[in-house]
KOLDREN-905882 format. One line per field, with one value per residue (C-alpha): residue number from 1; y, z, x. Coordinates in Angstrom, 3 decimals, m for minus. Example, Ala and Ser with C-alpha at 12.3 -4.5 7.8 and 13.67 -1.06 7.14 Angstrom:
2
num: 1|2
yy: m4.500|m1.060
zz: 7.800|7.140
xx: 12.300|13.670
***
This chain:
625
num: 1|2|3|4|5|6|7|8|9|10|11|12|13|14|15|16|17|18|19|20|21|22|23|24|25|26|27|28|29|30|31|32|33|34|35|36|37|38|39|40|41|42|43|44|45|46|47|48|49|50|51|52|53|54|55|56|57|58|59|60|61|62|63|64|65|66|67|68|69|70|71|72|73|74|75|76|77|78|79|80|81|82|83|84|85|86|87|88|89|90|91|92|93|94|95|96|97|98|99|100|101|102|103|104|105|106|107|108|109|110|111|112|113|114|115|116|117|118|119|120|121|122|123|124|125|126|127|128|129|130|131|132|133|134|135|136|137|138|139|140|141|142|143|144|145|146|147|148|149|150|151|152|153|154|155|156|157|158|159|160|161|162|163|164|165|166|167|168|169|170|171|172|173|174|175|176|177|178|179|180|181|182|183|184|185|186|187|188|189|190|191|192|193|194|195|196|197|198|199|200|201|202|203|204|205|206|207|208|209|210|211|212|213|214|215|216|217|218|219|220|221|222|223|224|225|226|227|228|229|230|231|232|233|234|235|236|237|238|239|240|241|242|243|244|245|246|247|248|249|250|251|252|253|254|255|256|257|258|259|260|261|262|263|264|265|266|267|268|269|270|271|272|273|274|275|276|277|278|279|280|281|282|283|284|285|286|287|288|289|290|291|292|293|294|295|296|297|298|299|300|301|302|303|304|305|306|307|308|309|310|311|312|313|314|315|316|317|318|319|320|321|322|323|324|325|326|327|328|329|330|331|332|333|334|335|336|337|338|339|340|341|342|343|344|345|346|347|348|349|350|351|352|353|354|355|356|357|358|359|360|361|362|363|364|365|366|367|368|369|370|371|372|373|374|375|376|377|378|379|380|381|382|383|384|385|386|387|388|389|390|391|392|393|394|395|396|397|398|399|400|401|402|403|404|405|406|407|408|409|410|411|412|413|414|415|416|417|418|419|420|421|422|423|424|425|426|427|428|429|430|431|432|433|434|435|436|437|438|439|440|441|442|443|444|445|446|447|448|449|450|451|452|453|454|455|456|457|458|459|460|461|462|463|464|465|466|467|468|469|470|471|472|473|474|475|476|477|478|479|480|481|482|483|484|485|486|487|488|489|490|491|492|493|494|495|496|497|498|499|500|501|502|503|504|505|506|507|508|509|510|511|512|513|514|515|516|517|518|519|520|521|522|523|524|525|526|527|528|529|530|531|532|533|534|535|536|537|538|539|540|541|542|543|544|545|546|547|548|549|550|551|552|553|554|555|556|557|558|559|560|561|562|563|564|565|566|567|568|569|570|571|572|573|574|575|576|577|578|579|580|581|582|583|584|585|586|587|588|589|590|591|592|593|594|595|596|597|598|599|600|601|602|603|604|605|606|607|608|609|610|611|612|613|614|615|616|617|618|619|620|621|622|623|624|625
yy: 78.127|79.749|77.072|78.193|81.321|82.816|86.293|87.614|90.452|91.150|93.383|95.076|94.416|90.481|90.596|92.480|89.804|87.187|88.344|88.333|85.451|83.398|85.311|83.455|80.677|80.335|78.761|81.469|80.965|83.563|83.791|85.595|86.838|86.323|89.807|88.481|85.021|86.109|88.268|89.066|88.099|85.184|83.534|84.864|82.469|78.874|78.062|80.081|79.426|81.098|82.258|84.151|86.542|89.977|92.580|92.756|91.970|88.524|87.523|89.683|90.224|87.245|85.841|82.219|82.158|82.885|80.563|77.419|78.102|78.374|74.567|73.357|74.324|73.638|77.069|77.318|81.616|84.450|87.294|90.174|92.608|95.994|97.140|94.309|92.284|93.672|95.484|93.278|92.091|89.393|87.851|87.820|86.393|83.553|83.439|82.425|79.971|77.917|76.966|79.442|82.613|85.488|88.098|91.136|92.276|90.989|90.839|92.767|95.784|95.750|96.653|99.219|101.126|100.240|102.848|106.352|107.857|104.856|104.943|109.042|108.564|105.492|107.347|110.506|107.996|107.328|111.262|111.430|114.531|114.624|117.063|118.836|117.823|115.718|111.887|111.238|108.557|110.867|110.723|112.536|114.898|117.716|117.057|117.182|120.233|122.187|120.050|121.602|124.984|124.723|123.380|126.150|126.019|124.483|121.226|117.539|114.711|111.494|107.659|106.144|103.136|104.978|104.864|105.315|108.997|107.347|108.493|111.935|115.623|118.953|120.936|125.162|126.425|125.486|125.518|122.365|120.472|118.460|117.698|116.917|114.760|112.369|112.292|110.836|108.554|107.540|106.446|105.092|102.843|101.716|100.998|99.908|98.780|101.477|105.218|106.555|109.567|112.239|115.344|117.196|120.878|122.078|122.657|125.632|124.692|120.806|118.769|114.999|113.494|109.667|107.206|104.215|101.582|97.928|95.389|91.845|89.715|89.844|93.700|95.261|97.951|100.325|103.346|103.778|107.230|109.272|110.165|113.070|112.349|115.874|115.724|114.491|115.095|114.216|112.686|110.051|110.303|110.911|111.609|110.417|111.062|110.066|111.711|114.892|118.144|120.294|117.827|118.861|116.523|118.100|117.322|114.199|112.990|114.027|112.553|109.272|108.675|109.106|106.849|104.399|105.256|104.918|101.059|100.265|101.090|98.065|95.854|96.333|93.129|93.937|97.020|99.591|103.267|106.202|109.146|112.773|116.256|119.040|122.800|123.948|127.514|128.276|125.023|121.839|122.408|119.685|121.082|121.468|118.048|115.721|111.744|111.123|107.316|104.196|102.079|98.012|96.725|97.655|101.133|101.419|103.943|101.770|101.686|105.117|103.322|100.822|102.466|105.178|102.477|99.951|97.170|94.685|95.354|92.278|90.194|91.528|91.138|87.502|87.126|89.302|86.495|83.742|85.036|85.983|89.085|92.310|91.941|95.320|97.633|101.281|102.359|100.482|102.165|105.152|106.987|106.748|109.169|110.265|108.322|109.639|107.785|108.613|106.773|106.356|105.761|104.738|107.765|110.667|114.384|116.025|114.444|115.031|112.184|109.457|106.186|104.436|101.410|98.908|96.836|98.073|97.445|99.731|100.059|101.667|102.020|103.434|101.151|101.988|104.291|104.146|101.267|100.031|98.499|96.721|94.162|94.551|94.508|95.260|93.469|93.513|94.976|97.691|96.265|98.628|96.423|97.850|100.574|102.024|102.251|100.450|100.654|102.783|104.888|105.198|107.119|107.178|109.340|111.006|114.282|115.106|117.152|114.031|111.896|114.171|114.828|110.502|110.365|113.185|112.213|108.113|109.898|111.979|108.717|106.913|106.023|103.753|103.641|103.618|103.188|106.641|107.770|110.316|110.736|113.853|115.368|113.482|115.279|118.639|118.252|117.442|120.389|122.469|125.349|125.154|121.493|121.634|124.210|121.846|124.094|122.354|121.394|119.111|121.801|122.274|120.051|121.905|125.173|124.714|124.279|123.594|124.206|120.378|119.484|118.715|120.411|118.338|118.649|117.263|120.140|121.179|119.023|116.220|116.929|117.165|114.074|111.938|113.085|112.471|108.480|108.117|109.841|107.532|104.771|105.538|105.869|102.288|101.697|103.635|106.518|108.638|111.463|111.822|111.752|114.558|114.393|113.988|115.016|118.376|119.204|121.150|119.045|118.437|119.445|118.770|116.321|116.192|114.697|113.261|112.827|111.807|114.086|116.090|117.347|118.803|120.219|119.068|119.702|116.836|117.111|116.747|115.135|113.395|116.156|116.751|114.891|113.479|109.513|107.422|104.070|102.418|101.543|100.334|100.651|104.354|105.537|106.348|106.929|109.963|110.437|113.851|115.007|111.938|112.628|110.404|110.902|108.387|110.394|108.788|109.563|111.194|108.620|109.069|109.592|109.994|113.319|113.980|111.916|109.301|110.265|111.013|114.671|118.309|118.117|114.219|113.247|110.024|107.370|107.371|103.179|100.789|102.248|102.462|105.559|106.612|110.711|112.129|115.992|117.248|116.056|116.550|120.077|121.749|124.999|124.082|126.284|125.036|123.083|122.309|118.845|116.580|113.239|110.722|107.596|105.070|103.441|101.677|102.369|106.293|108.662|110.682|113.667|114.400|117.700|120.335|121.021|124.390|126.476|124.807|122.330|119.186|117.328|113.665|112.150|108.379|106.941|106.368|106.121|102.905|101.762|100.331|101.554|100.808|102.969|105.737|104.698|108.433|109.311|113.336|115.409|118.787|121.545|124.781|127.910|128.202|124.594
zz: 126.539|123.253|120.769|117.863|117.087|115.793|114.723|114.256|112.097|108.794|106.451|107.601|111.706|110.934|108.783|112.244|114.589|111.997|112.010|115.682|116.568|113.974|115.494|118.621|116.997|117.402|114.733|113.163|111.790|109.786|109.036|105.671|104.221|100.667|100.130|101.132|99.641|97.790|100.697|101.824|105.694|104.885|102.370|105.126|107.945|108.599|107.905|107.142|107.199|105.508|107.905|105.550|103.245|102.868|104.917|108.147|110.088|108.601|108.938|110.767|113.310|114.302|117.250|117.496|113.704|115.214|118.110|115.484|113.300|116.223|117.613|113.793|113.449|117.378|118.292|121.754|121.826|120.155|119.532|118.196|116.486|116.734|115.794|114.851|118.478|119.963|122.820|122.931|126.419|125.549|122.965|125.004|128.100|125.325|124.249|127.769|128.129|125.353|126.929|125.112|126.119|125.157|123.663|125.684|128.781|131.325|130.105|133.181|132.284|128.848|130.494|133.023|130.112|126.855|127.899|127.953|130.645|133.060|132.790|132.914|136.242|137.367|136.128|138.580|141.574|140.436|140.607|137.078|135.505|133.212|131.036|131.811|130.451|130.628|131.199|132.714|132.071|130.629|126.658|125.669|122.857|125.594|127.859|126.016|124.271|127.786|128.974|125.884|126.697|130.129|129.074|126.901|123.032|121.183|122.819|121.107|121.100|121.367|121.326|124.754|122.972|120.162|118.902|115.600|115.650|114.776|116.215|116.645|116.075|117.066|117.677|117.051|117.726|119.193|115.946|114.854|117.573|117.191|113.240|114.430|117.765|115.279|112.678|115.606|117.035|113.690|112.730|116.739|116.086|112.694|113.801|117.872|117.834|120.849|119.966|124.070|123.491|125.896|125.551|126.327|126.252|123.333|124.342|121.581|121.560|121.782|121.259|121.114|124.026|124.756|126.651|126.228|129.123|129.776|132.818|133.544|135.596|138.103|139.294|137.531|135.332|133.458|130.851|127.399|127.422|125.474|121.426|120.030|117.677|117.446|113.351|112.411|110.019|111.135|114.492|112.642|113.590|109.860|111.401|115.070|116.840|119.730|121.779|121.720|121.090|123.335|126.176|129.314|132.102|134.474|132.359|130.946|134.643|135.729|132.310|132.637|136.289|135.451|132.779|135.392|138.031|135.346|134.522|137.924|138.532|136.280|137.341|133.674|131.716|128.255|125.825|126.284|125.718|127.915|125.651|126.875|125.533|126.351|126.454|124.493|124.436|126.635|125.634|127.311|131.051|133.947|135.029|131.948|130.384|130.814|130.662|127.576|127.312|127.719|124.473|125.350|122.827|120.409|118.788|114.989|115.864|118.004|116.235|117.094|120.457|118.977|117.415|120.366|122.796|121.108|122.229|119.959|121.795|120.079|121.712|125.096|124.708|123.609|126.907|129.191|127.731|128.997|131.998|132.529|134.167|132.128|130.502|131.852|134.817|134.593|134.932|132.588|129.486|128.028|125.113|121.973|119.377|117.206|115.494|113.032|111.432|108.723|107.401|103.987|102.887|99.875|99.495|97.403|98.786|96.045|96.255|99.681|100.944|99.540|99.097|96.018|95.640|93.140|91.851|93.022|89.292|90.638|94.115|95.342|98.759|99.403|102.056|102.354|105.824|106.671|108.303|106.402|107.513|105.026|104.322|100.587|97.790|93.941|92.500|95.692|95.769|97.807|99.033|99.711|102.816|105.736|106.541|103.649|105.413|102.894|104.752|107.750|107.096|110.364|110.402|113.562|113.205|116.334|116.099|114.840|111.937|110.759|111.132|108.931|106.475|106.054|105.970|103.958|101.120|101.231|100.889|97.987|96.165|96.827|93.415|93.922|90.936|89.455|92.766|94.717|97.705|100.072|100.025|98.767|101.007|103.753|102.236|102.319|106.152|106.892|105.721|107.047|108.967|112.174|112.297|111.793|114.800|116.860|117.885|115.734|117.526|116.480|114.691|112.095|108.972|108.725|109.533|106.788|104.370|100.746|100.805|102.012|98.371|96.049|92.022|90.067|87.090|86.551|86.869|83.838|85.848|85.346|82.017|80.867|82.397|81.106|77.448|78.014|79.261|76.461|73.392|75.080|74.467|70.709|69.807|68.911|71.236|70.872|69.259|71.999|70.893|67.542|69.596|67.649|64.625|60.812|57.580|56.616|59.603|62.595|65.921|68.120|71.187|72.270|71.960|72.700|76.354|77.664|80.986|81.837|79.493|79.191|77.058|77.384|75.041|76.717|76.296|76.010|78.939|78.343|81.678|84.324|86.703|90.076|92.650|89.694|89.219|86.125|85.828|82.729|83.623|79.555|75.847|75.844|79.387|82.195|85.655|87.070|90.861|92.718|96.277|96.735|93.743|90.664|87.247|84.168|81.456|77.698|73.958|72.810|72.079|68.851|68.671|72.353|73.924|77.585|80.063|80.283|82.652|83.089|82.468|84.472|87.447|87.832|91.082|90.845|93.846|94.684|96.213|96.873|99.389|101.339|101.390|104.504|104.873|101.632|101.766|98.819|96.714|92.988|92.266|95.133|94.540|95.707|96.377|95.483|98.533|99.783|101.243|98.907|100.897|102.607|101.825|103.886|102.814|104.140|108.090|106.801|106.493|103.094|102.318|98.588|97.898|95.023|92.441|91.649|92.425|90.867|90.775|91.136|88.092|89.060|91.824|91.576|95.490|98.202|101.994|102.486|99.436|98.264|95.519|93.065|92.476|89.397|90.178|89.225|92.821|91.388|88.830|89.157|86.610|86.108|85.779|82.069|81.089
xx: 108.134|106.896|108.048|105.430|103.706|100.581|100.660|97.207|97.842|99.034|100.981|104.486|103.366|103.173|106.804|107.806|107.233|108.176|111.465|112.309|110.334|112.689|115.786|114.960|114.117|110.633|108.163|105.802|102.411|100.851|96.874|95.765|92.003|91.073|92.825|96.298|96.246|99.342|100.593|104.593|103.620|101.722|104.897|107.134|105.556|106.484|103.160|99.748|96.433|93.439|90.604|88.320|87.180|89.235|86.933|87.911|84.855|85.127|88.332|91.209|88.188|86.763|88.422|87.631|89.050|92.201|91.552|90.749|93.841|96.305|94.745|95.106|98.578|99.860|100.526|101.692|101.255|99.430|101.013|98.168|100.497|98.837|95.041|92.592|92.231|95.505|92.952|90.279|90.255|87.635|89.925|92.696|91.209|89.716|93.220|94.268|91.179|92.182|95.525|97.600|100.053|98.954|101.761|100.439|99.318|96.679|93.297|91.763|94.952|93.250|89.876|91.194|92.791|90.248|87.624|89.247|86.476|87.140|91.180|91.055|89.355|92.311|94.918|93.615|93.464|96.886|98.012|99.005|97.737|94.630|93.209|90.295|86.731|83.648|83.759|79.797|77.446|74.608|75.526|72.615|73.425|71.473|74.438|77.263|76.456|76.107|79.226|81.037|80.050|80.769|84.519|85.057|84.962|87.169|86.583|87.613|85.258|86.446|85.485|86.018|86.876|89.028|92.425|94.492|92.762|89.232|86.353|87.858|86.686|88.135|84.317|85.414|81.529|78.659|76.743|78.855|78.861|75.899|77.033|80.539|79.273|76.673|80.131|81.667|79.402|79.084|82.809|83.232|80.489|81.451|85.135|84.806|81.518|80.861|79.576|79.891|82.510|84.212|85.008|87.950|89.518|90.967|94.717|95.816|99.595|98.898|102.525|101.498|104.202|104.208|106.528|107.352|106.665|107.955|106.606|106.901|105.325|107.428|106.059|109.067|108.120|110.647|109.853|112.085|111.991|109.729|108.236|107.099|104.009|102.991|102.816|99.394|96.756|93.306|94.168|96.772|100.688|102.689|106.244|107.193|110.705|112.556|113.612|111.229|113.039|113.124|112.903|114.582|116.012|113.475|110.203|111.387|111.628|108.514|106.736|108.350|107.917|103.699|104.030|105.616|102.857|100.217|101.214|102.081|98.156|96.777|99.585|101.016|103.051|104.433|104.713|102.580|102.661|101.108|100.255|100.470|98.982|101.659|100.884|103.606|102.827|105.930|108.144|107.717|107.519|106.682|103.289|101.867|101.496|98.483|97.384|95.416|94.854|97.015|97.465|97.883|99.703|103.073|102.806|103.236|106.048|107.917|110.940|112.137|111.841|114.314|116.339|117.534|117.891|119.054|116.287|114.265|110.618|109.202|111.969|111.147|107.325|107.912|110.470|108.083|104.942|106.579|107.337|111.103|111.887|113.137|116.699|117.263|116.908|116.276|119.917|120.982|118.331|119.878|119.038|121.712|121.134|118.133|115.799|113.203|110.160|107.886|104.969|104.410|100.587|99.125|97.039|97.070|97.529|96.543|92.997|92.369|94.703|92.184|93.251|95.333|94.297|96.059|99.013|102.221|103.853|106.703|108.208|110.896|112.292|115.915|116.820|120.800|122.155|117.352|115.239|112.444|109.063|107.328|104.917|104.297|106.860|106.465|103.929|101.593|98.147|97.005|93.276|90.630|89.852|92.582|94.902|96.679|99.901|102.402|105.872|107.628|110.811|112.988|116.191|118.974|121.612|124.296|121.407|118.045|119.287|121.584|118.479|115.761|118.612|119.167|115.099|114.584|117.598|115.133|111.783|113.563|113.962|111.187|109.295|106.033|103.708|101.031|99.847|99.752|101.460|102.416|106.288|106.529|104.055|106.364|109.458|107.735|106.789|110.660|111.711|109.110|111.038|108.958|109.243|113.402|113.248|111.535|108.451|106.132|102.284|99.340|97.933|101.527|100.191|97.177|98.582|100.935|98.173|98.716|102.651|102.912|101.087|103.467|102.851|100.519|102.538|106.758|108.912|111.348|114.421|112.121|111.010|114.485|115.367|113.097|113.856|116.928|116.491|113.912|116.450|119.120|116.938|115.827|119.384|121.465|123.997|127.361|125.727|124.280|126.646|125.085|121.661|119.264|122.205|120.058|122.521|121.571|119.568|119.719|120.348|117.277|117.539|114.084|111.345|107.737|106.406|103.392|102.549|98.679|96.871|99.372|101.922|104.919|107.860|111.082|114.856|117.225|119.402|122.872|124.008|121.810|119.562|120.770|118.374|115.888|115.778|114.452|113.354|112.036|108.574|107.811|108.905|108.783|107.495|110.038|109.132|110.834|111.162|112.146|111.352|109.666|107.316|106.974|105.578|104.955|106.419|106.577|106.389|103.315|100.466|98.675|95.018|95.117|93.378|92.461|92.045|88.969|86.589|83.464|83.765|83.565|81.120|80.887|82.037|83.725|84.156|87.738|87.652|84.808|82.979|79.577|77.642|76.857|75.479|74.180|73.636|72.038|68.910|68.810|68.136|69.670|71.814|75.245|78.934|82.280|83.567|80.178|79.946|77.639|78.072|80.027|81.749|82.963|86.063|89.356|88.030|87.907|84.723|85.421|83.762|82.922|82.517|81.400|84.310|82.450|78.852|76.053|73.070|72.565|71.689|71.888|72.220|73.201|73.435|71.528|72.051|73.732|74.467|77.853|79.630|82.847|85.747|84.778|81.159|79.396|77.763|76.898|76.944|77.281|76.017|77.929|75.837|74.399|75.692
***
């Protein structure tokens, strides 16, 4: 029996299990960094206990921490959430060792699946399909250059011990490869501790299918039908669905029944997910879709899962862990619906999709007809030390076009300041026309380019809007009507804005703007929210100019960071775009490039080093300056 559990995660995953685990009425116990003293999972939890400062590697990382808080607080099971030690086969079999269940599957299945060479060649023993490429023992860079031009160019490298699209690069030419297969090696190492990589054939049409898999430990083993992750920027899922469009009865068959086969080959007990790449150059058909790696442990989109089925997949990992058999056959799984899910990050698009770090002093989720995912609330802080994922917006609706439409009207609404974040790039991509038809690919977000970037500056709806909170606000109760009115005078009808460094003339708006909302975020600032994107707009400030900073041509750090590649030397000629160095930050490799031609005149880094957020790491020098 699982009377008292350890969750060794954090953020929304640990409020996940926390709330099915007390459902069932089972004792959580929650374990927090430095970072999340103050934490949502870690007040959630029956009890918590503090294992460490707030990087990773210290603390969410180090398995016997989690091994000495679960014997302090009596912890009869450990349930690993998702990233951290969710696939760490040695943790888990230590895990086991010590006397306690572990929430996943068998130690050895974690092996047989963590390397993607070694479960490419299983899962052909197994006849499910693979895709083509290179999977030997010789790593030399030699090798895999005249592997990749044997394969065929484009080719993808990838981490055998990868996942969450690190440790990932799409390789067009042979004259990159060797940049792009060191770039690799580099962030494999960094996050898995393991630089080894494949490499696999491009697929031009690539549509990003996985299913959904169940087993006990009784040798039953069911799928839930499948996702479609196909929107992603840089190897990470932003929008998954379930079902996938265009899915026929025929393919979804023969993609379901691998996914069984695959699992049955390890023996497989718990939630897992087998992911596919699909040629969808001619729709999805049965003979063109191929194995691409087995993930142990819960996905972050698993609630599409959920929500289509109807079945709490933390429930039946903490029934499958203590050994009962499935609650439900095959037959009796059927799919109910659509279910959409977006993930909202605190980054910000218009800088590359950097991180925002910082206080959330205003948070917003529109959780009415939606599903929300969150382990932070307003007045958290967004660390610099893990994933910037801050919540997950699902949607189920009767069809997909009910279930973007109930997304899209949430991410509309969404208003999270000051604090950064990607709704309305999120809003864009759901009404993207080749995504609403269904015949989107892998290759969509950066197809579409900049038309997923939302405007840098409030729109005149916005503007208007925001006079019109802050006039209402001026004027003493009761006498809004005679807003702008002075005796011999004409009425005003607009007022002076400021938003950033910015300012803006602005009409009063008579009547609240269609689809814009306004929340007082001070005296005489308002936050206005549309598509998803907000804006602090307020009364001029007197005396104030532009925007502090350290000027045209200084290239700021965007986080704390470590500098790991530097390009340039002080001196060098350089062209706008041209990659100066890299920065390591938040489990992400950043590249900071040249706002405009010029020269170097100061270079402040070196190789290595760490730096702070708006630390000066170069200066660039216009022509003439």
């Amino acid at each position: 029996m699982i009377q008292s559990l350890l969750i060794a995660n954090r953020g929304e995953i640990a409020c996940r299990i926390i709330r099915t685990a007390r459902q069932m009425g089972i004792r959580t116990i929650a374990v927090y960094s430095d970072a999340d003293a103050k934490a949502v999972h870690a007040r959630m939890a029956d009890e918590a206990v503090h294992i460490g400062p707030s990087p990773a590697a210290e603390s969410y990382l180090i398995g016997d921490k989690i091994l000495d808080a679960a014997k302090r607080t009596g912890a009869d099971a450990i349930h690993p959430g998702y990233g951290f030690l969710s696939e760490n086969a040695d943790f888990a079999a230590a895990v086991q060792a010590a006397g306690l269940i572990w929430v996943g599957p068998n130690p050895d299945s974690i092996r047989a699946m963590g390397l993607k060479d070694a479960a490419k060649k299983l899962m052909q023993d197994a006849g499910v399909p693979v895709t083509p490429g290179y999977m030997g023992e010789d790593q030399s860079p030699e090798r895999l250059a005249k592997e990749a031009e044997t394969i065929g160019y484009p080719v993808l490298i990838k981490a055998v011990a990868g996942g969450g699209g690190k440790g990932m690069r799409k390789v067009d030419n042979a004259d990159d490869f060797a940049d792009m297969l060191q770039s690799c090696r580099r962030e494999a190492r960094a996050s898995f501790g393991n630089e080894e990589v494949l490499l696999e054939k491009w697929i031009t049409s690539p549509r990003h299918i996985e299913v959904q898999i169940f087993g006990d430990s009784h040798g039953n083993i069911v799928h839930l039908f499948e996702r479609d992750c196909s929107l992603q920027r840089r190897h990470q899922k932003v929008i998954e669905e379930a079902p996938a469009p265009g899915m026929d009865a025929e393919t979804r068959k023969a993609i379901c029944d691998a996914a069984v086969r695959a699992a049955a080959a390890v023996d497989y007990v718990g939630a897992g997910t087998i992911e596919f790449i699909a040629d969808a150059s001619e729709g999805l058909k049965p003979d063109r879709i191929w194995f691409m790696e087995m993930n142990t442990r819960l996905q972050v989109e698993h609630p599409v899962t959920e929500e289509i089925t109807g079945i709490d997949l933390v429930e039946w990992q903490l029934r499958a862990a203590r050994g009962e058999t499935l609650p439900r056959t095959q037959d009796q799984i059927s799919i109910n619906g659509h279910a959409v899910e977006a993930r909202l990050y605190a980054e910000d698009p218009a800088t590359g999709f950097l991180p925002s770090t910082g206080p959330l002093d205003h948070f917003d989720l529109p959780e009415r007809d939606i599903r929300v995912d969150s382990g932070v609330e307003q007045g958290s802080v967004i660390s610099p030390f893990y994933d910037p994922m801050i919540a997950k917006m699902i949607a189920h609706a009767a069809s997909r076009d009910e279930a973007i439409d109930a997304l899209k009207s949430a991410l509309g609404r969404t208003a999270v300041w000051p604090v950064k974040s990607n709704a309305a790039f999120l809003y864009r991509a759901l009404e993207n026309d080749v995504f609403l038809a269904g015949d989107m690919t892998t290759a969509l977000i950066e197809d579409a380019g900049d038309t997923l970037i939302p405007a840098s500056d409030p729109g005149e709806d916005m503007l208007a809007e925001a006079a019109r909170r802050l006039a209402d606000a001026r004027t003493p109760a009761g006498r809004q009507g005679l807003r702008g009115f002075r005796l011999n005078a004409p009425v005003r009808s607009e007022i002076m804005l400021q938003s950033g460094s910015e300012t803006y003339p602005a009409p009063i708006a008579a009547a609240p703007a269609d689809g814009v909302t306004a929340a007082a975020i001070g005296t005489e600032t308002v936050l206005v929210t549309k598509a998803g994107q907000s804006f602090a707009i307020g009364l001029p400030r007197a005396g104030e100019g532009a925007a502090a900073g350290a000027g045209d041509g200084a290239i700021l750090s965007p986080m704390p960071g470590k500098v790991i590649a530097i390009d340039v030397a002080e001196g060098d000629s350089v062209t706008a775009g041209q990659r100066l160095l890299v920065l390591e930050a938040m489990k992400m490799e950043h590249s900071m490039t040249a706002p405009f031609d010029g020269t170097v005149a100061a270079l402040n880094v070196t190789e290595g080093g760490q730096v702070q957020v708006d630390a000066v790491l170069v200066r660039i020098e216009a022509p003439g300056a």
